[in-house]
N, C-alpha and C positions, 0 to 999 in steps of 0.2 A: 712526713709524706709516706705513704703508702709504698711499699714496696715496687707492685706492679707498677705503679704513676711512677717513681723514680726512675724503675727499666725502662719503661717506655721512654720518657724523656732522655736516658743516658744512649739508646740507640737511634734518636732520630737527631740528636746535635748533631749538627752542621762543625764536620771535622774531628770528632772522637772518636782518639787511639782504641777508644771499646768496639769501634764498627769496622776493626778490622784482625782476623785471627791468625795473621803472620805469624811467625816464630819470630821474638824479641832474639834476633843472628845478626852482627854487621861485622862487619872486618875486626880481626882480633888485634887491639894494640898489646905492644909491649908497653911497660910502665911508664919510659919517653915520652910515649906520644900516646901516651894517656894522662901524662901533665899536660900535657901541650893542649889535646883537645879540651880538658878543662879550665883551662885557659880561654879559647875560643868558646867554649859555652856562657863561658861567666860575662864574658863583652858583647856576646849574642843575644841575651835574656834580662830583658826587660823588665820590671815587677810594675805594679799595681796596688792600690789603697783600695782601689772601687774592681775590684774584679766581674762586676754583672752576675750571671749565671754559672754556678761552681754545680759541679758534677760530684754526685757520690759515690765516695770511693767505700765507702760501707754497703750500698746495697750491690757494685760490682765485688765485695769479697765474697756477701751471698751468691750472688750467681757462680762466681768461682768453684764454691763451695759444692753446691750444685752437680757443677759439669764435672769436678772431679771426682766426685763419689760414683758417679755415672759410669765413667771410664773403668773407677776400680773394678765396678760390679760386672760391668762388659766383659773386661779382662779378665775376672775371676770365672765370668764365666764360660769363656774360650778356654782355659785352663779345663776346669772341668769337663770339658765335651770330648777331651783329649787334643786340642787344635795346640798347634804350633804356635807361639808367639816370640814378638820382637825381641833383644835384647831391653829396650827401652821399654819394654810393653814390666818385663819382667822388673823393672827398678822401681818400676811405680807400683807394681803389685807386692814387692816384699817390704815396700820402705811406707806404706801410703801409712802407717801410725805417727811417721815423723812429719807428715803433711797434714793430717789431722790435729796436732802438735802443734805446730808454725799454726793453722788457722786459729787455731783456738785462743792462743796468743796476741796474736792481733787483735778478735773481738775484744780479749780483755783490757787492753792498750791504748786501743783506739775506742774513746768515748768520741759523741756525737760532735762536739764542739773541736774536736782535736788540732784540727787544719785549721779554723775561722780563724784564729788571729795569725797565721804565717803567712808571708808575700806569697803573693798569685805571680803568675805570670800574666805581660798582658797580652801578647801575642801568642803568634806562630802554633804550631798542630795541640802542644798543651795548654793553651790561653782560658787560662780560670784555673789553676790546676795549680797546687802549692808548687814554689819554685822547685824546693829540695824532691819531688817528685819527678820531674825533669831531668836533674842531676843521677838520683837512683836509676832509672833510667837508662840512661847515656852510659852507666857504670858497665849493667847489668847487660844492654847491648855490646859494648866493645870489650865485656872480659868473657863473654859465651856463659854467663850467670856464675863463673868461676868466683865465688867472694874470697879475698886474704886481708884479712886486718890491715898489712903493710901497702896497699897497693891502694886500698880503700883510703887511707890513711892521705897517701901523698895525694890522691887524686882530688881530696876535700879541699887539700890546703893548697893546691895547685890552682884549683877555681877559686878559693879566697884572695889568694897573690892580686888577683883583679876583682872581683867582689864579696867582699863580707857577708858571711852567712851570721843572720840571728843567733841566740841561745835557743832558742824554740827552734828553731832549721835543723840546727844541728843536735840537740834532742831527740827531734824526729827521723833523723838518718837508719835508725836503727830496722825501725819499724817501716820503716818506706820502703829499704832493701825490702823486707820479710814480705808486704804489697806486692810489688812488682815480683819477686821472684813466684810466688803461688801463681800471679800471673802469668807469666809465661809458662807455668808447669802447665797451666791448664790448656796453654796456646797447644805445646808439644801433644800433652795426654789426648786432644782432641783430634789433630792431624791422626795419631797411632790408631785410634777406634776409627774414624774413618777408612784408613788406609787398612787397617786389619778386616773391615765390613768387603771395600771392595774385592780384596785377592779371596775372600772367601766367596765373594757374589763368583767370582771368575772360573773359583775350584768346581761349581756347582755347574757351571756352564758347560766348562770343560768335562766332567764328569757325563753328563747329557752327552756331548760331543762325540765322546770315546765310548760310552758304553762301560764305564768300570764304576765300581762305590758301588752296586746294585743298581746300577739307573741303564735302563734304557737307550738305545743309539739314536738321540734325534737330531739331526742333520739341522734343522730350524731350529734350532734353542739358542744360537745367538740373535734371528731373526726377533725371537719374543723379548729380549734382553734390548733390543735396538728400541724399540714401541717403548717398552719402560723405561727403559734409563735414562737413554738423549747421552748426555756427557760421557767423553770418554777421559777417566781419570789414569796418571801415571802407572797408580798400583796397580790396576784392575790390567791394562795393557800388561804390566809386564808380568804378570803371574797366570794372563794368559798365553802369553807368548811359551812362556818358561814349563807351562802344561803343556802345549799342542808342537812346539818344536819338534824335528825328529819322528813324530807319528804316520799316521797311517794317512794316505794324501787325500782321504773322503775327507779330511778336515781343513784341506787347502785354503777352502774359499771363505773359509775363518782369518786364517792367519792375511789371504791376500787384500782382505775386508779391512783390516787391523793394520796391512801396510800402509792403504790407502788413504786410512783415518792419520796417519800419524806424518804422511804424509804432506796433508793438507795442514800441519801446523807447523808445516817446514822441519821438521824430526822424522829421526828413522830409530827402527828396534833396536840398536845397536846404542844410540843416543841416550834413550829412554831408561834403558836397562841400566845403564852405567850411572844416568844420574839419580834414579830413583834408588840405587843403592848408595848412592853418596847421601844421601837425604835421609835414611835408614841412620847410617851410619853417624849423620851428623846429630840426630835426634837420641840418638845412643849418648852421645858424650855429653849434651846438655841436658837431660836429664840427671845423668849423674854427675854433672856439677852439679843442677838444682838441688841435690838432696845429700851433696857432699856440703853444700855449702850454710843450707839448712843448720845439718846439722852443726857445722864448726859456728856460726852466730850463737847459737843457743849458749857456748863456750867463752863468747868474748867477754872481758867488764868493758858495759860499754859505758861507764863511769871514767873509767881511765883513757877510754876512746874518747870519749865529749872534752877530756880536759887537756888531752894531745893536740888538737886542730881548733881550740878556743884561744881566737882572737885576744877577746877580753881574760880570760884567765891569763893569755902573756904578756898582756898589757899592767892588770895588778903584778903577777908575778917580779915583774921588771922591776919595780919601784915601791915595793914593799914588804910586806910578812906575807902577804897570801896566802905564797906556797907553804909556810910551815904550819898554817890553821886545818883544824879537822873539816872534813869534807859539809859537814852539816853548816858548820860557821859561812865556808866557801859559797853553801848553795846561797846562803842567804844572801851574799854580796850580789849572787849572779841573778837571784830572781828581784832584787832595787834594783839593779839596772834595768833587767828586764822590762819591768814595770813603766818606769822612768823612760824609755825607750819608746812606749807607745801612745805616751801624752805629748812629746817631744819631737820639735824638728831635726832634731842631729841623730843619728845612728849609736847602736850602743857601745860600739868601739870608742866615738868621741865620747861620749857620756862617760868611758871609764876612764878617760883621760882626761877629761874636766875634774873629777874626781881627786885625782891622783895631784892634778898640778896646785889644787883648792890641800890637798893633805902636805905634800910638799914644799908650801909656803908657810905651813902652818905656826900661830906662835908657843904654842907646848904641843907637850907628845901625847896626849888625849887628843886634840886635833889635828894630829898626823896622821890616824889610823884613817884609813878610806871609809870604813864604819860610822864614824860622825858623820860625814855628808849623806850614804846610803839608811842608816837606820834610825840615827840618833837626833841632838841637837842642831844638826847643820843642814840639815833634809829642807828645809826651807829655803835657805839661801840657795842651795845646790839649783832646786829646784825653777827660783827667780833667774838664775844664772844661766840656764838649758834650755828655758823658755818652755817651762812643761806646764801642760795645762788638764786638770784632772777629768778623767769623764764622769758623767753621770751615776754611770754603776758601780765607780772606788768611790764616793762620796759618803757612804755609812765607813768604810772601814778608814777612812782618812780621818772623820770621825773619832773614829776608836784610836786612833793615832797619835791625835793632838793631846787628846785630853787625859785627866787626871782622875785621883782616885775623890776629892772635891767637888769635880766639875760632875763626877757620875751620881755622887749622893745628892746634889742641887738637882740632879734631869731627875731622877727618881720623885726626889721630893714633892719637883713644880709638877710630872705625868699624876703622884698620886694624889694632890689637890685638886686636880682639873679632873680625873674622875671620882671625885667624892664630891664636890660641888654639884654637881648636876641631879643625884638621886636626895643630898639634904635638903637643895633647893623643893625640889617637887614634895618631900617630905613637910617642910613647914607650910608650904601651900596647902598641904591636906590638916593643918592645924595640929600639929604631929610638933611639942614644942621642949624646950628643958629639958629633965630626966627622961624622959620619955624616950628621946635621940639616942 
C-alpha cells in the first residue's frame, strides 16, 4: 500500500492510539505492582486468529521518522538563533544519532510480514494490533519509558503466570520496546517544538508590548495575536505572564485579558505556572529515559532474554538435555514447535509437552531425544497426535521433508521425460525420424 493511503487509513480508524499525541505517562509502578498489573493485562487481553483490519506499524515508524527529524532541525535551529532551550529540548539535540540508530534498527528488523503471524488482540483501544504490542506498551506507560532487563524480565513472566506468550511474541519484545519507545520520543519531541513555538510567539508579543528587542511600543499586539491565534495555550500564558509581570502598568490590560482567559477554564496564573513547569520538568526525565534506555537495549543479548521467560525452553529444559545443547541445536527445537503450533489446536507450551511425555515413554535412547518427534522420524506420529494440519504454503518444504535422495532422482527423472516428450513428439510429426533425432 502506498504510504499516503496507509496514513490516511491509520488516522481516520475508529480508535487508534496513532489519533492521539498524549505523552505515553501513567502512574509509575514499583516492580510489585508491575507483576500484578501484568497479571491483569494478561486476563484482560483477548487474542484473535481473524483480526480484520491490522494498522501499520511500518508506515507509523515513517511518520515517526518524519516528526523527529523535524523537531531536531527546529531545535537546532532555536539553538543557532541564540534562543534559550528545554532541558528536554537539549537530550534530543545531543543524543538524536542514538535515535537515528534505534530507527534504523527497526527498519532492518521489522520486514513487512513481521507481525502477520503473532496474535492480535481482539478488542479494547489496540484491537488489531499484535498482542505483545499492548504489553510493550503497558511496560513503557507505567515505568516513564525507564527500560531494566530485570524489571522487563519479571513483568514478561508475570503476564505469562496467566497467559502464555508465543516464541514469536516473545522474539518480538525486543523490537516492540524499540517501536513504542521512538514512539513516544516523538509524542515528547512534539509537545517541546510546540511549546518552544508558543513562549517564543509570546516573547515576540511581549517585546511589541514593552517596546524592548528593537520593537516598537504597540499597546494592540495582543489584540492582533487574539484574531490569529484563538487558543490560549499553557506555554504561551505562562511565558507571557513571566514577560509582563512586574512591568510598566500600560500593559495591564494584557495581563488582566490573560487573568480572564484563564479564568474561564477555572485556573489561575499561579495554577498554570506551577503546572506547566511540572510538565517541563516531567518531559525532562522522559526523555532521558528514552534515550538512556535506547541506549542500554542496544547492550542487552536478547538471546539470553528470549531464553529467561521461555515457557517452552523451561519446559524441555525440565525433562531433558536442552539446556546443555548449543544455541543453534535449541533454535531448531523452538522453530518445530513453532511451526507445529500454527497448524495445531493446542498451544506451543502443550506441543512441548506432548513432546517431552512421547520422549519419556520412549523404548531406546534415540527415541528419548525430543528431536525425534520435532525433526526426525517421529514427526509424523507427533504430528497425528497434536492434531496438526499443514497449510498450503509448508506443502513444497514438507515435501523436501519427507523425501529421499531416490525419490529426488525418480521427480527429476519423470519432470525430464514429460519435458522431452512434447518437442520429440512434434519432432517426428515434422518427419524428423532415427539418426536424425
Amino acid at each position: 500500500m502506498h504510504p499516503f493511503l496507509s496514513g490516511l487509513i491509520e488516522r481516520i480508524s475508529a480508535g487508534s492510539q496513532w489519533n492521539s499525541e498524549q505523552i505515553l505517562r501513567e502512574e509509575i509502578f514499583s516492580i510489585e505492582r508491575l507483576e500484578q498489573h501484568a497479571q491483569s493485562l494478561a486476563a484482560a487481553q483477548p487474542v484473535t486468529r481473524q483480526p480484520g483490519f491490522r494498522r501499520s506499524l511500518g508506515s507509523r515508524l515513517r511518520s515517526n521518522e518524519k516528526v523527529l527529524l523535524a523537531a531536531y532541525r527546529s531545535i537546532a535551529h532555536a539553538v543557532d538563533e541564540g534562543r534559550s532551550i528545554t532541558p528536554a529540548a537539549e537530550w534530543v539535540l545531543d543524543n538524536y544519532h542514538v535515535v537515528e540508530e534505534q530507527i534504523r534498527e527497526i527498519r532492518e528488523d521489522l520486514p513487512g510480514g513481521f507481525y502477520r503471524q503473532l496474535p492480535k488482540l481482539a478488542e479494547g483501544p489496540f484491537a488489531g494490533f499484535p498482542r505483545v504490542f499492548g504489553i510493550a506498551w503497558a511496560y513503557v506507560a507505567h515505568t516513564d519509558s525507564r527500560f531494566e532487563p530485570e524489571s522487563l524480565r519479571r513483568f514478561v513472566r508475570a503476564y505469562q503466570s496467566v497467559q502464555p506468550l508465543t516464541i514469536g511474541e516473545l522474539w518480538a519484545v525486543a523490537i516492540t520496546l524499540r517501536v513504542v519507545l521512538v514512539e513516544n520520543l516523538r509524542r515528547v519531541a512534539q509537545r517541546i517544538v510546540i511549546s518552544r513555538a508558543a513562549r517564543q510567539e509570546a516573547d515576540a508579543i511581549a517585546d511589541r508590548l514593552l517596546g524592548v528587542n528593537g520593537q516598537a511600543v504597540d499597546p494592540r499586539a495582543l489584540d492582533a495575536w487574539k484574531r490569529r491565534a484563538g487558543a490560549l495555550t499553557p506555554a504561551f500564558a505562562v511565558q507571557l505572564v513571566q514577560r509582563l509581570r512586574d512591568q510598566d502598568p500600560k500593559v495591564t490590560p494584557a495581563l488582566v485579558w490573560l487573568d480572564e482567559e484563564l479564568r474561564a477554564q477555572h485556573l489561575d496564573t499561579d495554577r498554570v505556572v506551577r503546572d506547566e513547569h511540572q510538565r517541563q520538568g516531567a518531559s525532562n526525565v522522559t526523555v532521558r529515559n528514552i534515550i538512556t534506555s535506547m541506549r542500554l537495549m542496544t547492550d542487552v543479548d536478547w538471546a539470553e532474554f528470549f531464553e529467561s521467560v521461555s515457557l517452552v525452553d523451561e519446559a524441555l529444559n525440565s525433562a531433558s538435555h536442552f539446556a546443555t545443547m548449543d544455541f543453534a541445536t535449541r533454535n531448531l527445537y523452538r522453530n518445530a514447535i513453532e511451526k507445529l503450533g500454527r497448524g495445531a489446536p493446542l498451544s506451543e507450551l502443550e506441543i512441548a509437552r506432548r513432546v517431552l511425555d512421547l520422549a519419556n515413554s520412549a523404548p531406546d535412547e534415540r527415541q528419548s531425544d525430543p528431536g525425534f518427534y520435532l525433526l526426525a522420524e517421529g514427526r509424523t506420529h507427533l504430528e497425528r497426535l497434536i492434531g496438526y494440519r499443514a497449510r498450503l504454503r509448508d506443502l513444497p518444504k514438507r515435501i523436501s521433508f519427507t523425501v529421499g535422495a531416490a525419490d529426488y532422482i525418480a521427480a527429476i527423472s519423470f519432470s525430464g521425460a514429460l519435458l522431452l516428450a512434447v518437442p520429440l513428439a512434434l519432432m517426428q510429426q515434422a518427419g524428423i525420424h532415427g539418426a536424425m533425432l
